[in-house]
N, C-alpha and C positions, 0 to 999 in steps of 0.2 A: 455348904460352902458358898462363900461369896467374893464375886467377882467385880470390880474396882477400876478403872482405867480414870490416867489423870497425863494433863498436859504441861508442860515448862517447857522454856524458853532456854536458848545458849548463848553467850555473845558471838555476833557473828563476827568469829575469828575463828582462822582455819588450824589455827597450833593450838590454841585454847580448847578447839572442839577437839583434836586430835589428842593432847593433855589427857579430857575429859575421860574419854573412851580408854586411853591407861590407866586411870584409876578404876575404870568399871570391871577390868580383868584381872584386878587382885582389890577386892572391898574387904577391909578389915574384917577379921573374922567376931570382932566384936559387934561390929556394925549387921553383921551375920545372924550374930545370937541376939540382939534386939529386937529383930526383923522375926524369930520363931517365938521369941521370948512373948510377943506382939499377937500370935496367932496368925502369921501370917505365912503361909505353905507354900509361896512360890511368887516371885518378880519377875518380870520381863522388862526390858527397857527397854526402845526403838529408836531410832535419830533417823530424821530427813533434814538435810539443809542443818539448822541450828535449831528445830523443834523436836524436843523430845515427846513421848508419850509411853508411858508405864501402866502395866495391866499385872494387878495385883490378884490374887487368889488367898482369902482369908477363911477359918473358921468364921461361922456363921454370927458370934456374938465379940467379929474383932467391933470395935471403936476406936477411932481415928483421935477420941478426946483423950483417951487412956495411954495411946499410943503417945501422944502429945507430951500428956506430963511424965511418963517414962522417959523419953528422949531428953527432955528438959532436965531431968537429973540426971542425968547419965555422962558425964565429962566426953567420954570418947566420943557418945554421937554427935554430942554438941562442934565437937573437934572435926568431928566428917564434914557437918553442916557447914562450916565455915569455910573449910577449904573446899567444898563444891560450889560453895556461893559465889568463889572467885570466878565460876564458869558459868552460873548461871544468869537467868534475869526473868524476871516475871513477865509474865503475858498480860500485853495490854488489858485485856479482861480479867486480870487478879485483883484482888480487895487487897487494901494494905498489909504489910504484912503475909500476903499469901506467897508460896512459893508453886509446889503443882497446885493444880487446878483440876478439882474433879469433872471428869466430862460428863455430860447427861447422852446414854444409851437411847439413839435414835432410830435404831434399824439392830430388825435381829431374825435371822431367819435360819432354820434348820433342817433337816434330809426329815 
């Protein structure tokens, strides 16, 4: 299994952030079966302020490229994409184009 943590941005507005967090408690269930469809066995989301950060948990041989052109055909998630984009915004440090941002693991320590 592998473990994934990535970052994005919200606009900072408080009914937009509030929006946002409605949509995160009922995600289509298509957008569901993408996400296993994907190899992927578990999401977390987090919010501080208007920064999110997402800690994914995948089988070992997901790809994030495979994942890509999956979702690119797929109407519904392109349909999620778009109406979360209304809430999102990229982080200064994203390449164009980018939406999260994967973090680089700086610290890890264990019992």
């Amino acid at each position: 299994m592998s473990r994934y943590c990535l970052a994005i941005d919200l606009k900072d507005d408080p009914l937009l952030i509030a929006e946002y967090k409605i949509h995160h408690k009922k995600v289509w269930p298509e957008i569901i079966q993408s996400l296993k469809d994907a190899g992927i066995y578990s999401m977390e989301i987090y919010c501080t302020g208007n920064r999110l950060f997402m800690v994914m948990e995948t089988e070992d041989l997901f790809d994030f490229d495979k994942k890509a052109i999956a979702d690119a055909s797929n109407p519904i998630v392109q349909e999620w994409e778009k109406l979360m984009w209304n809430y999102q915004k990229a982080l200064p440090t994203a390449q164009p184009n980018e939406k999260w941002v994967l973090m680089d693991l700086i610290f890890n320590w264990k019992v």
